[in-house]
C-alpha positions in Angstrom: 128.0 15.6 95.5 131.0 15.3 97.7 134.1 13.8 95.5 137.0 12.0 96.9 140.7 10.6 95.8 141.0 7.3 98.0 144.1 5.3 97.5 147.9 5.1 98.6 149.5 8.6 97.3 149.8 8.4 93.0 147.7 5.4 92.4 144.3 6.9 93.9 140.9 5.7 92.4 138.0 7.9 92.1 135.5 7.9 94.7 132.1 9.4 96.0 130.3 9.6 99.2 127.0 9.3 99.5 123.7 10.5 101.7 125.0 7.9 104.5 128.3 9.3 104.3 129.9 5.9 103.3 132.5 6.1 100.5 131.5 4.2 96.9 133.7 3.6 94.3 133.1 5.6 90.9 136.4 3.9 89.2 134.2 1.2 86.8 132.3 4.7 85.8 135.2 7.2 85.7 139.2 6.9 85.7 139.6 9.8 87.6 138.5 13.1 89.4 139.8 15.5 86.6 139.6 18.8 85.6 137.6 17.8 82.8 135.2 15.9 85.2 134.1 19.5 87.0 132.9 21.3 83.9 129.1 21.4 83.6 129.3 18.6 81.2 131.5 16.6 83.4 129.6 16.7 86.6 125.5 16.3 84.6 127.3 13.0 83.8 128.1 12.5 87.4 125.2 13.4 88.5 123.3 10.7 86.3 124.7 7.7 88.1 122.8 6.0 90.9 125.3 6.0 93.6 123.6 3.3 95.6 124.9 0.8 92.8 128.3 1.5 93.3 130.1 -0.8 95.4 130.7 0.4 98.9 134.4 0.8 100.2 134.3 -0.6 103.6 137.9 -0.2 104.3 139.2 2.8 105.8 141.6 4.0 103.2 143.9 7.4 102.4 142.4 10.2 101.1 144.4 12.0 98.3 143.9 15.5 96.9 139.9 15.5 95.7 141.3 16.6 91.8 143.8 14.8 89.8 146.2 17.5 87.5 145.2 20.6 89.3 146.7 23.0 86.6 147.0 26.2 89.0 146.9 27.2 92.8 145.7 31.1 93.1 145.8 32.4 96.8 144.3 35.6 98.3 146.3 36.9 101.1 144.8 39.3 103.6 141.4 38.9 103.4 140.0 38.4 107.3 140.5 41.7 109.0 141.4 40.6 112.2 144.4 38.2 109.9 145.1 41.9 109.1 145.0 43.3 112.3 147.3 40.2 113.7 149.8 40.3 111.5 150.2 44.2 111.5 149.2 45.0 107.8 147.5 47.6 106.2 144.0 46.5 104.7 144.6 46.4 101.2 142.5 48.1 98.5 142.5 45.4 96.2 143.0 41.4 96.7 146.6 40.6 97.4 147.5 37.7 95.0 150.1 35.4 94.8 150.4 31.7 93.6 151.4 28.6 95.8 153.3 25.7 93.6 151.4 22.2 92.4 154.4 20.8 94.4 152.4 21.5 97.3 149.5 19.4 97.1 149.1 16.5 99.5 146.5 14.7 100.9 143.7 15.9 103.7 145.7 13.5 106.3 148.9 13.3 105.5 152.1 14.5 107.4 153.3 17.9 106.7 157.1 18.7 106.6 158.8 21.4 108.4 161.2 22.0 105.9 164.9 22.0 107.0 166.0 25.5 107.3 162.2 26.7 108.4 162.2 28.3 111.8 158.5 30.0 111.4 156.0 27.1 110.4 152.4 28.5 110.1 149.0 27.2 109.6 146.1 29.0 107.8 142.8 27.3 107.1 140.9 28.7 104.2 137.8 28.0 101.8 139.0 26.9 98.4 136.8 27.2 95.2 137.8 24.6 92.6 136.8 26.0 89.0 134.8 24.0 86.5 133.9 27.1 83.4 136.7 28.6 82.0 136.7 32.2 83.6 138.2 35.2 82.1 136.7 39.0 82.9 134.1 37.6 84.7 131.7 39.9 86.0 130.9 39.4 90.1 127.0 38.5 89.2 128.5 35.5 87.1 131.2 34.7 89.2 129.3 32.2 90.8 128.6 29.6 87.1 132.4 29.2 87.2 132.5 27.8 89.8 132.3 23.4 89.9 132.9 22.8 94.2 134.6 23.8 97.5 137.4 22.1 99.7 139.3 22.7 102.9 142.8 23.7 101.5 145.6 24.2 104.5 147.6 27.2 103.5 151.0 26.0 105.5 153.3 29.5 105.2 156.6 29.4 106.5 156.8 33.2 107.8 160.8 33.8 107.8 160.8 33.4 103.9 157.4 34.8 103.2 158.5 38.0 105.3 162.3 38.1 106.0 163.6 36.8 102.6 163.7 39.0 99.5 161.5 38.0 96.6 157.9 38.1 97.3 155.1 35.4 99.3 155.7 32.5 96.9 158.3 31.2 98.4 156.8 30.7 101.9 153.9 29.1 100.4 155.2 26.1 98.1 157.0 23.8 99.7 156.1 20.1 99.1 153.0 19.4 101.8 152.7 23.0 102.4 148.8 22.8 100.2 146.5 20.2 101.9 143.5 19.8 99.8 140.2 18.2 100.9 139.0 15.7 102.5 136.4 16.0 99.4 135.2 18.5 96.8 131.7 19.3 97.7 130.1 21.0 94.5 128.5 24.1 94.3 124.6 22.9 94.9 125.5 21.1 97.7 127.1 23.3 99.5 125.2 26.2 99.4 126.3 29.6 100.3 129.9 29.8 100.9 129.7 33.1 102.7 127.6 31.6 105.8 130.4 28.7 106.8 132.3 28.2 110.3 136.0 28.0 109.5 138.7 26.9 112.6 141.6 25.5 113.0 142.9 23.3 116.4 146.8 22.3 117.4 147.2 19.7 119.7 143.5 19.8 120.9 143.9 23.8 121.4 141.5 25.7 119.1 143.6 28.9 117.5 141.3 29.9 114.6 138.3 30.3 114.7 135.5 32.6 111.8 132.8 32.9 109.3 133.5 33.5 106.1 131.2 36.0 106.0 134.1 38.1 107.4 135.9 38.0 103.9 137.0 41.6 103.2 136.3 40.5 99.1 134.0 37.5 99.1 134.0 34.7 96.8 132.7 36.2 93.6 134.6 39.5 93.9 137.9 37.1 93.8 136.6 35.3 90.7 135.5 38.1 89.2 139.0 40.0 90.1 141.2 37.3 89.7 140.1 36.4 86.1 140.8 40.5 84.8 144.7 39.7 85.7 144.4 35.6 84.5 142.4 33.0 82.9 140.7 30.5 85.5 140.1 27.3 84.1 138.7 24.0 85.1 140.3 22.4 87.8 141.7 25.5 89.0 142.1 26.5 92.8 141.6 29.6 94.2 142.1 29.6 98.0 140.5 33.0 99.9 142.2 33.5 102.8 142.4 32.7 106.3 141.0 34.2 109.8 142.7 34.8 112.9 144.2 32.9 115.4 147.3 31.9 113.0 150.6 30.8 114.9 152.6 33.7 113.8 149.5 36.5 116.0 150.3 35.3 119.3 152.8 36.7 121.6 155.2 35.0 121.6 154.6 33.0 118.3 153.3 29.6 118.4 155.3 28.1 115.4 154.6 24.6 114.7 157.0 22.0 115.1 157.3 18.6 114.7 155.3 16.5 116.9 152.2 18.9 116.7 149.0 17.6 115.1 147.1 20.3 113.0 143.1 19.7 112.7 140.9 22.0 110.9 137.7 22.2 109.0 134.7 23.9 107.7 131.4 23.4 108.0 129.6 21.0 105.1 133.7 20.8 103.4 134.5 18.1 106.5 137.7 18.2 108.2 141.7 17.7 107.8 144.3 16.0 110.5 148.2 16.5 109.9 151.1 14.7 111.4 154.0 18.0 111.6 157.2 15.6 110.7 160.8 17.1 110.4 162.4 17.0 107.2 164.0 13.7 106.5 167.7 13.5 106.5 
């Protein structure tokens, strides 16, 4: 199944798309795409309706962030190791962790904001898995049964506070439109094996990233696996694994975004996201 938000931005209705790739309206079935709705219990029940009954959407309307009340956004830094090898890090021995804020989140096409005292916007498209089984010291063979769906998720980083301010990566990770999530959540059946997938990134026309995720130093089920010895995982959860090469801040000189720039990016089966870069109002 591939499951969509479509709607203006806080009043979004749930949505699915179907074989022809036309969007139907699941909101006389479900209220919303919850956490609650990606547990195995959750998705059999989705899985049950005929989709060809549901009334067709034949406007052309926003797309919000695929789950409503995310609880958590868990991000794996480092983990492409020519990312490494272009930012001038050492591989690491063990995932590097940190968390991006909710306040992130925005939708698979909306504007992102260069925020006012950023001078080194970044880019970074990764694979994110969205959780649906609770998952806490997980082995790496089960990894995979906590897992409900991928999206796209842009990790926008803002290097001079990720890298030149004290504090840690957090900071350069979270600012409001800085975690683009979607265009859909495509669950785990459908999507197959998530270690086989293109993954590439394009500003202004000119492509800049462009992998496999089967160059993940730790693939998807080490992550869950380590990720849930440190943390619980729970439904709804986002766990976002990294990013390959080609990011604005491995060129010579760096190509920072700025406002004016239009981001694309996508990967395969997951679909693809377009971004406005705006200034910050005011």
């Amino acid at each position: 199944m591939k499951l969509v938000r479509y709607g203006d931005k806080g009043s979004e209705k749930p949505g699915i798309i179907d074989e022809q790739g036309a969007l139907r309206d699941l909101s006389a079935k479900i209220a919303d795409i919850t956490p609650e709705a990606l547990t195995p219990e959750g998705l059999a029940a989705l899985n049950a309706i005929d989709v060809g009954s549901l009334p067709e959407v034949t406007s052309a309307p926003r797309f919000g962030v695929p789950v409503s009340g995310i609880p958590k956004i868990v991000a794996i830094g480092q983990n492409y190791m020519n990312h490494i090898l272009e930012m001038g890090y050492t591989p690491p021995e063990e995932p590097v962790i940190f968390v991006k804020a909710i306040s992130s989140l925005t939708g698979p096409h909306d504007p992102m904001i260069k925020p006012k005292t950023s001078t080194k916007f970044d880019y970074e498209v990764e694979l994110a898995a969205v959780i649906g089984t609770t998952a806490i010291n997980v082995s790496v063979e089960d990894a995979f049964d906590h897992i409900a769906g991928y999206a796209v998720m842009n990790d926008g980083s803002e290097r001079a506070y990720q890298r030149e301010r004290s504090g840690g990566t957090t900071k350069g990770k979270s600012a409001d439109t800085f975690g683009p999530l979607g265009p859909w959540l495509v669950t785990s059946d459908e999507f197959g094996d998530p270690q086989t997938k293109r993954i590439w990134t394009k500003i202004n026309g000119e492509g800049r990233q462009d992998g496999n995720t089967s160059d993940m130093v730790f693939g998807i089920a080490q992550l869950v696996s380590y990720v849930s010895e440190f943390m619980s995982l729970n439904p709804g959860d986002v766990l976002t694994t990294g990013s390959p090469h080609g990011v604005a801040a491995g060129f010579e000189p760096p190509k920072w975004l700025q406002p004016g720039d239009i981001i694309e990016m996508g990967i395969d089966g997951l679909g693809e996201q377009r971004h406005d870069v705006i200034a910050y109002p005011g």
